[in-house]
SETIBA-430790 format. One record per residue (C-alpha): residue number from 1; x, z, y. Coordinates in steps of 0.25 Angstrom, whole numbers, m for minus. Layout:
! SETIBA-430790
i,xx,zz,yy
NUM,X,Z,Y .
...
***
This chain:
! SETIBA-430790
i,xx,zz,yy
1,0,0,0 .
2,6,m5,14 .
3,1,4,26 .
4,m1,m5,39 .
5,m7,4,48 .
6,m18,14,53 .
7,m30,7,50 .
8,m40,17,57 .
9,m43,32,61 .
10,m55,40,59 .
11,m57,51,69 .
12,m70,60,66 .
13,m78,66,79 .
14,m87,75,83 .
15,m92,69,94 .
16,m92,53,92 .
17,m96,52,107 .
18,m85,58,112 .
19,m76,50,101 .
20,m81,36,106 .
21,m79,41,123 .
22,m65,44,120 .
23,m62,31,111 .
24,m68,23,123 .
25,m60,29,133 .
26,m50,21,125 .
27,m57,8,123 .
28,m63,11,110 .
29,m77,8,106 .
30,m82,16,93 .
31,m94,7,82 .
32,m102,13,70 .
33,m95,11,58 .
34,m106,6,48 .
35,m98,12,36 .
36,m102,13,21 .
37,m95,18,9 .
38,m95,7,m3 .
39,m106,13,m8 .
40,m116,10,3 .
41,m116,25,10 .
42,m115,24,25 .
43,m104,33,29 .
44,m114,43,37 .
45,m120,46,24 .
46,m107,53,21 .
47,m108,60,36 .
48,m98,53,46 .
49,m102,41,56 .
50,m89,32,59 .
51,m85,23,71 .
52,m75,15,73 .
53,m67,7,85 .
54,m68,m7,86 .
55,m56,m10,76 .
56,m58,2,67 .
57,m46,10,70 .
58,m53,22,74 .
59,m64,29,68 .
60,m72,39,73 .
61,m83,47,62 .
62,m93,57,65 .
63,m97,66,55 .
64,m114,66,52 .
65,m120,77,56 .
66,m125,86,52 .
67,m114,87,41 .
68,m121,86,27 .
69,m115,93,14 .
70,m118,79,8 .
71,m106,73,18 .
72,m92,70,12 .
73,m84,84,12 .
74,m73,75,24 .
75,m85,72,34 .
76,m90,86,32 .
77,m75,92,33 .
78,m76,83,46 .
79,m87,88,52 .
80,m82,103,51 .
81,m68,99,56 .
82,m77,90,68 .
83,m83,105,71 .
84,m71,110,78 .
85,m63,97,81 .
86,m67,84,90 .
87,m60,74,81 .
88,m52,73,68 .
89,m45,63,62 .
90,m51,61,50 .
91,m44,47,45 .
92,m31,38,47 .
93,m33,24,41 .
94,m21,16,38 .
95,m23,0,34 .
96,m16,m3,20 .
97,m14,m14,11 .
98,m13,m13,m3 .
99,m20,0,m5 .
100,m21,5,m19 .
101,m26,15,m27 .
102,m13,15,m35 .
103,m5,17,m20 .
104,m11,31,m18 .
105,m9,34,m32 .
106,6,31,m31 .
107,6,40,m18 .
108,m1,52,m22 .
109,m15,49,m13 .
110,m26,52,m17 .
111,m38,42,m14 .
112,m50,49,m8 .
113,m58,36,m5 .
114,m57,22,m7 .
115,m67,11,m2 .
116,m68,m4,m3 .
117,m76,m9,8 .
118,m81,m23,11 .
119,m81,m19,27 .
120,m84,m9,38 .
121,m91,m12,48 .
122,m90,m14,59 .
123,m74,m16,57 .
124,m71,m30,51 .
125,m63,m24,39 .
126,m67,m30,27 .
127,m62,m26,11 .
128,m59,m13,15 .
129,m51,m3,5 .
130,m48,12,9 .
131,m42,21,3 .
132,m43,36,7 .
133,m34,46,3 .
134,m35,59,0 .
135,m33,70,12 .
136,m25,78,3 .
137,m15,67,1 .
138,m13,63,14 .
139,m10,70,28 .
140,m25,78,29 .
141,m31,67,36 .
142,m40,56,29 .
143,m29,43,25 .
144,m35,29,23 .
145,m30,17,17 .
146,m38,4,22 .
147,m36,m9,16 .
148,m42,m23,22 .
149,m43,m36,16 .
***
């Protein structure tokens, strides 16, 4: 697997508003990412709402309120960290090729998620692979490995 660089980064928020008036202070405009999971599941079934910039590189995700116990245990852990903070940094992206499932075996990472996508819209990526790895085998913070075609 060959790293060419950060791909995108996911910062949760409390206060989306707020969020979006500081991004466009710096030109930025934030859209509704119409997400699903491969199943079908929109992502605000599983409790967060995410936007994006015009290119993708930033995202910004909102937990659902109120938090259900039905909720992924992440998105609950990050509404209770949102309670006390304004923002975290929930994710770094980097953009890959040749990702494997054999690559993070041979480096001792565990995968926590991996999806195959057709697109996302509304960014133009199309045959989308992502791997997530595990935050115990990383840095703390959420790792993932995206793949284009």
């Amino acid at each position: 697997m060959q790293v060419s660089g950060i791909d995108h980064v996911v910062i949760a928020v409390h206060d989306l508003d707020r969020a979006r008036r500081f991004f466009r202070k710096l030109g930025m405009e934030f859209s509704r990412i119409e997400q699903q999971l491969p199943d079908g599941t929109p992502v605000e079934r599983l409790g967060v709402v995410c936007y994006t910039n015009g290119d993708g590189s930033i995202e910004l995700v909102v937990p659902v309120y109120p938090v259900r116990e039905d909720f992924l245990p992440e998105i609950r852990r990050l509404a209770r960290l949102l309670e006390e903070r304004e923002s975290v940094l929930v994710r770094v992206g980097f953009r890959v090729r040749g990702v494997t499932d054999a690559f993070f075996a041979e480096q001792g990472i565990g995968i926590a998620r991996k999806y195959e996508l057709d697109e996302m819209k509304p960014l133009l990526h199309r045959n989308i692979r992502e791997y997530v790895a595990k935050d115990e085998d990383t840095l703390g913070i959420q790792m993932a490995f995206m793949e284009y075609d």
